[in-house]
C-alpha positions in Angstrom: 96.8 -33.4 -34.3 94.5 -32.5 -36.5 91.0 -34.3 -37.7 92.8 -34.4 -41.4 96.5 -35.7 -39.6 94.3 -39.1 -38.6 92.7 -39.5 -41.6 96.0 -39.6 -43.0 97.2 -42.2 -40.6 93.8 -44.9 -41.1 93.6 -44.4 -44.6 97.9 -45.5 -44.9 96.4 -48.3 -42.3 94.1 -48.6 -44.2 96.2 -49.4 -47.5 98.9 -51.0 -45.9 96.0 -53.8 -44.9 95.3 -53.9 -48.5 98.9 -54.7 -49.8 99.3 -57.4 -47.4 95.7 -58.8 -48.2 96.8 -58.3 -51.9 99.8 -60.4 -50.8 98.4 -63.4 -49.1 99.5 -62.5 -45.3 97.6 -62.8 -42.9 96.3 -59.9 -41.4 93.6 -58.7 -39.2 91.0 -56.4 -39.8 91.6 -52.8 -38.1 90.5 -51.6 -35.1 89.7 -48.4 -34.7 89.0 -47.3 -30.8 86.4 -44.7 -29.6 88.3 -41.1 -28.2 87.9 -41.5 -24.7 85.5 -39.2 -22.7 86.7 -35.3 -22.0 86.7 -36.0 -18.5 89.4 -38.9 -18.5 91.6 -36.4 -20.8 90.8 -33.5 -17.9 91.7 -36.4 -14.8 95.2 -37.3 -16.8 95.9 -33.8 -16.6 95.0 -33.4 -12.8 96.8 -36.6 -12.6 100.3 -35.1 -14.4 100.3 -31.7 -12.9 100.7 -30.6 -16.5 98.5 -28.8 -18.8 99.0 -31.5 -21.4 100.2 -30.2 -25.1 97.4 -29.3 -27.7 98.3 -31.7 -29.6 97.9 -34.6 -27.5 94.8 -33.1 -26.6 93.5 -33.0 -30.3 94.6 -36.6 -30.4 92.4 -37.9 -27.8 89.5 -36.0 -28.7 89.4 -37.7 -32.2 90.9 -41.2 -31.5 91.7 -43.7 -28.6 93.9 -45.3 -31.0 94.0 -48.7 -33.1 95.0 -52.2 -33.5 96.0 -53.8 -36.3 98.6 -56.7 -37.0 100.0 -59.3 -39.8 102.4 -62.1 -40.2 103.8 -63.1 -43.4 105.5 -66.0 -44.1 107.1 -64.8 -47.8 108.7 -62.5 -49.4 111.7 -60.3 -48.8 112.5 -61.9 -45.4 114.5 -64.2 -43.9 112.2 -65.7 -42.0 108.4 -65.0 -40.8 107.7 -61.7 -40.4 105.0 -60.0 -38.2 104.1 -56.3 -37.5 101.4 -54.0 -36.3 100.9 -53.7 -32.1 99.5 -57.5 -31.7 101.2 -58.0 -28.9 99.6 -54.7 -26.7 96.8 -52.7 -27.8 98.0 -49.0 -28.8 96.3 -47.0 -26.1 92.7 -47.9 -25.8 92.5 -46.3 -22.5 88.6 -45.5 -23.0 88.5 -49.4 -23.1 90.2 -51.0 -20.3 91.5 -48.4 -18.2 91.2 -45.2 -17.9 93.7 -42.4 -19.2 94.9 -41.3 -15.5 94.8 -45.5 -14.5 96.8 -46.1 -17.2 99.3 -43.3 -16.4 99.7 -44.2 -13.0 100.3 -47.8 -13.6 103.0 -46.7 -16.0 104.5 -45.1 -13.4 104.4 -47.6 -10.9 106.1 -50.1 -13.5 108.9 -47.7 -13.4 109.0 -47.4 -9.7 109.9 -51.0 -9.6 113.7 -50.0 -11.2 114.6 -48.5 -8.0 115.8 -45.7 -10.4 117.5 -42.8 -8.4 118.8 -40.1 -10.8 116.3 -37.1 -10.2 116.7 -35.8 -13.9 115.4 -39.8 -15.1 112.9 -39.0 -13.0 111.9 -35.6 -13.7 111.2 -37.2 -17.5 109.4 -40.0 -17.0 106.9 -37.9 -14.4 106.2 -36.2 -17.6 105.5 -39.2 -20.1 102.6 -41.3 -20.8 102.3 -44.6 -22.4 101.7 -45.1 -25.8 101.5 -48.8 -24.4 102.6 -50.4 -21.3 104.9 -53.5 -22.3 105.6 -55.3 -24.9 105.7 -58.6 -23.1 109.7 -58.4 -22.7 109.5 -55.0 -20.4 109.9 -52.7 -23.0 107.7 -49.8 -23.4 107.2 -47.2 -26.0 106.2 -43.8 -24.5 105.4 -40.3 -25.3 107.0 -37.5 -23.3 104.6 -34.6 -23.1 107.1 -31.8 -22.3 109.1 -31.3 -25.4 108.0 -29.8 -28.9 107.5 -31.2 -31.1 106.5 -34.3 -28.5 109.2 -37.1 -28.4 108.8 -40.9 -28.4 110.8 -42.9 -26.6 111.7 -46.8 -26.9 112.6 -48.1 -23.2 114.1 -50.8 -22.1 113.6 -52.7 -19.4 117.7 -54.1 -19.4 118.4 -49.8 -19.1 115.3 -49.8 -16.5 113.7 -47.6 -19.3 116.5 -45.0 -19.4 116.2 -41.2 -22.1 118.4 -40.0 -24.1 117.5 -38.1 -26.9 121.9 -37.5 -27.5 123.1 -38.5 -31.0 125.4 -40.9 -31.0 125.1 -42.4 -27.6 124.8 -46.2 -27.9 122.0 -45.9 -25.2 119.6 -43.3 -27.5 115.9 -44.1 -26.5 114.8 -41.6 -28.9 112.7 -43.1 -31.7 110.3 -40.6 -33.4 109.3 -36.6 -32.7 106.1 -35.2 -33.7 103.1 -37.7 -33.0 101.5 -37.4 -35.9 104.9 -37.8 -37.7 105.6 -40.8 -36.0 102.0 -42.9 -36.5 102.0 -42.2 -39.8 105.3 -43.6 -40.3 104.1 -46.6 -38.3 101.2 -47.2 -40.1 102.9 -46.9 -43.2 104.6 -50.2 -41.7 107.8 -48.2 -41.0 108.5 -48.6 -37.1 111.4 -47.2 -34.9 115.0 -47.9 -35.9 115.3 -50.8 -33.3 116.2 -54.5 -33.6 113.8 -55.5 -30.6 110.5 -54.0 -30.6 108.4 -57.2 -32.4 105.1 -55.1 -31.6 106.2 -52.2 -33.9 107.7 -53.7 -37.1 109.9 -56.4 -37.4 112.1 -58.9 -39.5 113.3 -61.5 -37.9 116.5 -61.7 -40.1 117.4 -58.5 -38.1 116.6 -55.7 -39.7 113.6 -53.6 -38.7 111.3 -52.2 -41.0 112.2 -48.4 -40.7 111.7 -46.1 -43.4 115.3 -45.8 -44.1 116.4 -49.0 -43.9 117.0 -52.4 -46.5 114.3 -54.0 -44.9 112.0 -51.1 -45.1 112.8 -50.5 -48.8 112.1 -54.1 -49.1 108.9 -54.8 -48.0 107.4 -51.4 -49.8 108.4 -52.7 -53.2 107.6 -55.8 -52.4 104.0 -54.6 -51.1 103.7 -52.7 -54.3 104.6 -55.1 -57.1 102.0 -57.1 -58.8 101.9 -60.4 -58.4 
């Protein structure tokens, strides 16, 4: 990712904010976190046994990510609606722990399922948190090994089970491409999943995604005049 790529994704932050200002939600101002230092980014890789992609790299070296979060109370929901990561901080391992800490704690977490399918395994040795939980158990992570990268939704009820299949009812597969994927987010899109509060959601149901009513909703809601 590219200086240019995060621009892109603080200034649609950026103008999402403003909508929702413009709007009357409540919202809280951004936070944009400090990259955290070279050496953390050179321990995580120690730590993985990996040399970790380029574009991960590039990411860290411009950003240790960002906060931001809203709740609305009108509009084209059912009931009060809330997005943004207010539940978990995206990242911020240059704040509170370091990359490698934050890795291994991930790791730990998933220790706990008692998982013992080697290829589960295999994956999740290769994946780092985009944040832990979510409160409920769920995690959203990043698995480092594929290209374009590949984020995953995982549940604690499937003890944080991939699958990246089409079609399987189990799919943990949310976004590929990082920069794809924040941008979509900060665009208040999220994954296409009912559950996951701390990315986008309605609680009538639907999820904000990019494709779907709810998504549609909100963007010409956001973008109409009052």
């Amino acid at each position: 990712m590219h200086t240019e790529a995060w621009q892109q994704i603080v200034s649609a932050l950026t103008t999402s904010l403003a909508q929702l200002r413009a709007k009357e939600v409540e919202v809280s101002d951004l936070e944009d976190f400090d990259p955290p230092p070279l050496e953390q980014i050179d321990e995580l890789e120690r730590e993985m046994g990996i040399k970790l992609p380029e574009t991960f790299r590039q990411f860290l070296a411009i950003t240790g990510g960002f906060r931001f979060d809203w709740e609305a109370e009108s509009g084209p929901f059912d009931d009060i609606a809330y997005g943004g990561n207010s539940e978990v901080d995206f990242l911020r391992g240059s704040e509170e722990l370091t990359l490698a800490e934050a890795y291994r704690e991930f790791q730990e977490h998933y220790e706990g399922f008692d998982v013992e399918d080697g290829a589960q395994i295999a994956i999740i040795r290769r994946c780092f948190p985009l944040f832990l939980t979510d409160g409920g158990g769920n995690s959203l992570a990043i698995r480092l090994d594929t290209d374009p990268l590949q984020i995953h939704l995982l549940k604690s009820e499937l003890c944080w089970y991939f699958s990246d299949i089409a079609g399987d009812e189990h799919k943990s597969l949310v976004g590929r491409g990082l920069p794809e994927f924040l941008l979509h987010w900060a665009s208040l899109g999220g994954p296409a999943t009912e559950d996951l509060s701390v990315v986008v959601e309605a609680c009538g149901g639907d999820t904000l995604d990019a494709n779907s009513a709810g998504g549609r909703a909100i963007r010409e809601w956001l973008a109409t005049p009052e």
